[in-house]
N, C-alpha and C positions, 0 to 999 in steps of 0.2 A: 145781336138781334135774332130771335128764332125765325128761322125759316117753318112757315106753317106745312107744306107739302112735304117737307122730309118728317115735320113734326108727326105729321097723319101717317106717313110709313112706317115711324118709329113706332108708333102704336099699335099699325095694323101685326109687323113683325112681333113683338111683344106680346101684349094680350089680343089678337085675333083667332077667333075659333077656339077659344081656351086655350091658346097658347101659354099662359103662364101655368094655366092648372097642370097640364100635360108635359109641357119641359119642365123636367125635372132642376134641371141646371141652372134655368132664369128663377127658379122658386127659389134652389140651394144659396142663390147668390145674393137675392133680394131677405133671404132670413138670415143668411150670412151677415150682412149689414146689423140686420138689427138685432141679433143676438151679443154682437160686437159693440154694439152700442149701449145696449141694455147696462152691463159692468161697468160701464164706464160712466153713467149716469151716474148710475145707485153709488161711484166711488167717487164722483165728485161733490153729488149734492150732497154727503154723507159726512166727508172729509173736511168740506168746509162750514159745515156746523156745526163739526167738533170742535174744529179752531177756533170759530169763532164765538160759541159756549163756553169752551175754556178758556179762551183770552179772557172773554170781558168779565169772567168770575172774579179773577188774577186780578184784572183792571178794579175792578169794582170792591171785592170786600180783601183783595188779598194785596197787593202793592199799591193799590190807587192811583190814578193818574200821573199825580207828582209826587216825588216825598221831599221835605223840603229837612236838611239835617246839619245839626252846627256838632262837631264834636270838641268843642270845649262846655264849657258849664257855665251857662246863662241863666241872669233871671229871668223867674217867673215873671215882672214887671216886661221882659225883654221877648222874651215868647208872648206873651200875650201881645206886645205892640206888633211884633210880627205878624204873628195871624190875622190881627186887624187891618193891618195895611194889604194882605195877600187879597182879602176876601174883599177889600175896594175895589181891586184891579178888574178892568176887563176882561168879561171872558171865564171869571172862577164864578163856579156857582156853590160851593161849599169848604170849608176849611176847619180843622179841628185838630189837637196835639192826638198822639196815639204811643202809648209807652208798649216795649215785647221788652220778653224775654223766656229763659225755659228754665225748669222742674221737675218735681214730680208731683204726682193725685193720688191718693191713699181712700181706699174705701174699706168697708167689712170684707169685701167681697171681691179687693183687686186691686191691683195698683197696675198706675203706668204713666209715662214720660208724657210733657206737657208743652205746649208752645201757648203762651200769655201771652191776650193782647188787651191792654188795659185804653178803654174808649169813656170817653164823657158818658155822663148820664142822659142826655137828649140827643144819643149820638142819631137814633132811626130818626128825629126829625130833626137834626142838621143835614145826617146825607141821605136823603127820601129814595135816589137811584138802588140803594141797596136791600132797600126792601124785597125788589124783583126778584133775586137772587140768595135772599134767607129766610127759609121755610123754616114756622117754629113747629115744632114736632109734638111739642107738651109742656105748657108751664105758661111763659108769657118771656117777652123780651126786655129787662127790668136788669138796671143796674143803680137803681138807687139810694143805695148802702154800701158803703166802704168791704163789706162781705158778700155781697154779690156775686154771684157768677151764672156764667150761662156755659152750657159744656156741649160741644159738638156733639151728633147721636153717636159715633164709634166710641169716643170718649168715654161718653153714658152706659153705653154697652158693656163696655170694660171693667167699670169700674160699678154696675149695677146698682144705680141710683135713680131717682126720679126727682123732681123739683119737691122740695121742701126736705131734702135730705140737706145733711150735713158733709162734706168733706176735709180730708185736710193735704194741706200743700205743704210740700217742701221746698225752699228755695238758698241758693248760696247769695253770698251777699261777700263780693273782697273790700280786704283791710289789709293795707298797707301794710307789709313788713311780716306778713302774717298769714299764714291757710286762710282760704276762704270759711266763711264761717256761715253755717247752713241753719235758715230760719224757718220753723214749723208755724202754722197760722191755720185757722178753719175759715172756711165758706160756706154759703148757705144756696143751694143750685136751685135757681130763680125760674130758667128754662133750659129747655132742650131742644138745640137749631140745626139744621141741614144746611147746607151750600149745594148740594146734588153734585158735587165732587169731592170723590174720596180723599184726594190728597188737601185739599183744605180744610177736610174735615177729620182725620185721622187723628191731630193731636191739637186741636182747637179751643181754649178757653178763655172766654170772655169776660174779663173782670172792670170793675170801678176803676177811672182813671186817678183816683184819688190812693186807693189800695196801690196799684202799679206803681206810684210815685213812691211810696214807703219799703218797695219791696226790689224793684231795680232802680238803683239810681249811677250804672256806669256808664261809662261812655259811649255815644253811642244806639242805648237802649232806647233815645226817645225819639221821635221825629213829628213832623207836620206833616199832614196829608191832604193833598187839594186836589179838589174838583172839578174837573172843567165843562162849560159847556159842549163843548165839541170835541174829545181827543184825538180824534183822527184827523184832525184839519192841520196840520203844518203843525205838529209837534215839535219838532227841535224848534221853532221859532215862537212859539209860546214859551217852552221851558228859559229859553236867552231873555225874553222879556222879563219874567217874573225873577230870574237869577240877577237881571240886570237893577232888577230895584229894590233888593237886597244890603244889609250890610256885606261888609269882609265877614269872612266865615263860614257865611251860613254854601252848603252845597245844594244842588236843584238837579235828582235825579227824575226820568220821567219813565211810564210803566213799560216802554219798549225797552230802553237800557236794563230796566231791573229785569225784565222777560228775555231777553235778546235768545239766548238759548237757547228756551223751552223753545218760544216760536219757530225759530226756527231748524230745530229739530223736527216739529210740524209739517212746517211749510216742506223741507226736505224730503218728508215720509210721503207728503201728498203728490209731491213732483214723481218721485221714485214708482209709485203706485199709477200715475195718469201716464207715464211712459210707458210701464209695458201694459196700459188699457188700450193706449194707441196701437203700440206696436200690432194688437190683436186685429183691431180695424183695418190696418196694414193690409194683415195675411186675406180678412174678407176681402177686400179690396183688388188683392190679384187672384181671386176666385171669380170678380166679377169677369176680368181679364177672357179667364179660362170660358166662362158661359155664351159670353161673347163669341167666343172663337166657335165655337161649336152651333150656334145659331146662323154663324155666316155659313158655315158648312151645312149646315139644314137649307137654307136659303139660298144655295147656290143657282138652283134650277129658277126662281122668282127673281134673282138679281138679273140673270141671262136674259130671261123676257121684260126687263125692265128697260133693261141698256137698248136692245131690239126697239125697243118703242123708242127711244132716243132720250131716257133718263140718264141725265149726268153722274159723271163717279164722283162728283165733288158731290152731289144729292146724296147718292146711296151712302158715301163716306160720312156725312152729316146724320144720317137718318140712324145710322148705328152710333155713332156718337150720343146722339139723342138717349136712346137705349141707354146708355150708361148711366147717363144723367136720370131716366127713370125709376131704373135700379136704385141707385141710392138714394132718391128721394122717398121710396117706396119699403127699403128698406132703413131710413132717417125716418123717418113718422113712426113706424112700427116699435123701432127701438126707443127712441125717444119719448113715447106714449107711453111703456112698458114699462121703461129705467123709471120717467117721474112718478107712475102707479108706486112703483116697490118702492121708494125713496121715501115719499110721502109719505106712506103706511108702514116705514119700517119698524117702528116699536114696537106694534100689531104684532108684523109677522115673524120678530123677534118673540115676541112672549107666547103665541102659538107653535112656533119651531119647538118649543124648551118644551111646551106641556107635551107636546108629541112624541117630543125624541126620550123625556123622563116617563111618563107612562110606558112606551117600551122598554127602554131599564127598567122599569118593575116589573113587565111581564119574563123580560129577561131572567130578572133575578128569580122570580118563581121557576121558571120552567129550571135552571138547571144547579138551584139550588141544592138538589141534593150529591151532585158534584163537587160544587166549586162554587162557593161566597165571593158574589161583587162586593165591593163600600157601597156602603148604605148610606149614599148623598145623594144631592141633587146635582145637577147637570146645569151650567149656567153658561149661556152664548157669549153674552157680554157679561165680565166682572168689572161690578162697580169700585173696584179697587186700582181701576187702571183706566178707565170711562167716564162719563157723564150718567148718570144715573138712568136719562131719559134724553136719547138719543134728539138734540136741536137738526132742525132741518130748513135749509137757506136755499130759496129759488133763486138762482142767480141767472137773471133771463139773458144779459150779455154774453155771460161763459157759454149758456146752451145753443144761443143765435152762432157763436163761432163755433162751435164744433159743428153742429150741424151744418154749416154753410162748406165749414174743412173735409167732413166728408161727404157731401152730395160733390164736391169739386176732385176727390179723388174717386170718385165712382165713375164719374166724366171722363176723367184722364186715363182710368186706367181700360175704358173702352177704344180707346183714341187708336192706339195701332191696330188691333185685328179692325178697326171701322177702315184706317188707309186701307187695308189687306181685302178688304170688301169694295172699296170702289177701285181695287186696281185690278179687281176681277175681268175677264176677255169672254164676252159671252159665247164666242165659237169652240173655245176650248172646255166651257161649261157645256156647250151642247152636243157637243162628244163625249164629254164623259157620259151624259145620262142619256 
């Protein structure tokens, strides 16, 4: 419970008479806070929008919830009663077969390596959730022809094509007892889609699942994809369910086992990153320490006339406690304000950084070109070849309640002994000194 009298000395010591403008030390400590804090904001709310952007991509058009896979060789009669019984179940909101496999893409103008993923013809309106997450760039999203394709824009890029171009694919195809035997076939490029991440979209094309059934058929190649209402709700216990009512055979993996690695290689990077953001708060932390100490020492002469009056040391001990606790509350608003400004408005100040710091590369390049030639590129902060195209951004009010409560409690603490060192002050020996 706050003591209101000490709270009022706390304050008077602090900001009275412009004491905060003026000491330098209670200002150093109180921006020390929130300059500490500021990093650590902007690296967490940052950090976990990229996780959670790139997860649910991966979740969503890249491993899907479940994959459901028999590697023996079933009928169609038999996948098909499968899928029907899956998408009875509680809980699935979508289900459809999905054939991969890889190649090559042959243009006038390029070739390059292929990852195939052959989807139904009504697949955008079987799994509606994926819409969110595939932007068509040019054409239309159409796979209504056994020549069909739709090709990621790196893919397009590459291989310099636009929708109503032709291509041709090469694919191997084994035979028992025998080299693989490599089959050529054309396409007709329907559209041109995005994901807003590079790595699923690097070698991405999307064909008729009727075409994919003619062109891999080994083991393996094909599987079921299901959708659930909630995947984040007790996964291992959904996937037991749906595995449980199953023939023999078939396997039920779910999109953490297929991710298990990326994530958490994530999760690791975010951990490694908010450690030494801490550690930083730390060192402000025993700066508050230091301000302190030197405020009691200012305050020597006001403590001795305090005690004189008959103000207890357990008061003045409190009253500089207090102080701490001001401090980093003072310095937690600040930071904290500052960090969710920049976080919020990172892609902004991402795409102003670039224009800024490339127009000086060019003034660069002028001024001492006739020395010495920069490359004549552009300057890029973030590359979307390793990123999110457009940096997601997740308020997570729990995460920032506990930090903020972890440092206004170490601001507190770390006032706590020079505050003893102040009520154990002797005011006759303060009044010889001065």
């Amino acid at each position: 419970m706050i003591n209101s009298r000490a709270f009022f000395l706390a304050i008077k010591f602090f900001a009275g008479r412009n004491q905060l403008v003026n000491n330098k030390n209670l200002l150093g400590a109180v921006l020390g806070i929130g300059l500490s804090l500021i990093p650590l904001i902007v690296v967490l709310e940052i950090s976990s929008g990229m996780i959670e952007g790139i997860t649910h991509r991966y979740m969503e058009i890249g491993s899907y919830h479940l994959q459901v896979r028999n590697y023996n060789q079933i009928d169609p009669e038999v996948e098909e009663d499968t899928i029907n019984g899956i998408a009875n179940l509680s809980g699935v909101k979508a289900v459809f077969p999905v054939i991969t496999g890889l190649g090559l893409a042959y243009s006038k103008e390029g070739r390059t390596g292929i990852s195939f993923k052959a989807l139904p013809e009504n697949y955008m309106d079987i799994d509606i959730s994926a819409k969110e997450y595939i932007t068509i760039e040019s054409g239309e999203f159409i796979l209504d022809t056994r020549d069909s394709a739709l090709l990621s824009s790196e893919v397009a890029r590459i291989l310099e094509v636009v929708p109503g171009d032709r291509i041709k694919i090469l694919t191997a195809r084994k035979v028992p007892g025998r080299r693989p035997v490599l089959k050529p076939s054309y396409l007709t490029v329907r559209g041109i889609f995005s994901t807003g991440y590079y790595e699923l979209d690097a070698l991405s094309i999307y064909i008729n699942i009727e075409k994919g059934k003619t062109l891999f058929k080994g083991k393996g190649s094909s599987f079921i994809a299901v959708k659930l209402d909630d995947p984040f709700n007790n996964i291992e216990k959904q996937t037991s369910n749906i595995r449980n009512q199953l023939a023999s055979g078939f396997l039920v993996s779910n999109w953490y086992d297929l991710e298990r690695s990326m994530i958490d290689s994530f999760n690791t990077t975010k951990t490694i990153l908010l450690f030494i953001m801490i550690v930083i708060v730390l060192v402000a932390a025993i700066n508050i320490s230091s301000a302190v100490v030197m405020l009691v020492m200012e305050k020597e002469a006001e403590i001795a006339m305090l005690k004189s009056t008959g103000v207890s040391s357990f008061l003045i001990t409190r009253a500089f406690v207090y102080i701490g606790f001001i401090i980093g509350l003072a310095g937690t608003f600040t930071g904290l304000l500052t960090g969710l400004m920049i976080a919020v408005n990172i892609n902004g100040i991402i795409t102003i950084a670039e224009l800024i710091i490339n127009n000086v590369y060019i003034v660069l390049q002028i001024i001492i070109s006739p020395i010495f030639t920069l490359a004549d590129r552009g300057i890029v902060l973030i590359d979307t070849a390793y990123y999110l195209e457009k940096i997601p951004i997740r308020l997570n009010i729990s995460e920032i309640l506990i930090i903020s409560s972890l440092t206004i409690l170490l601001s507190t603490a770390a006032a706590y002994f020079p505050a003893i060192k102040a009520g154990r002050l002797k005011p006759m020996d303060i009044l010889r000194k001065h």
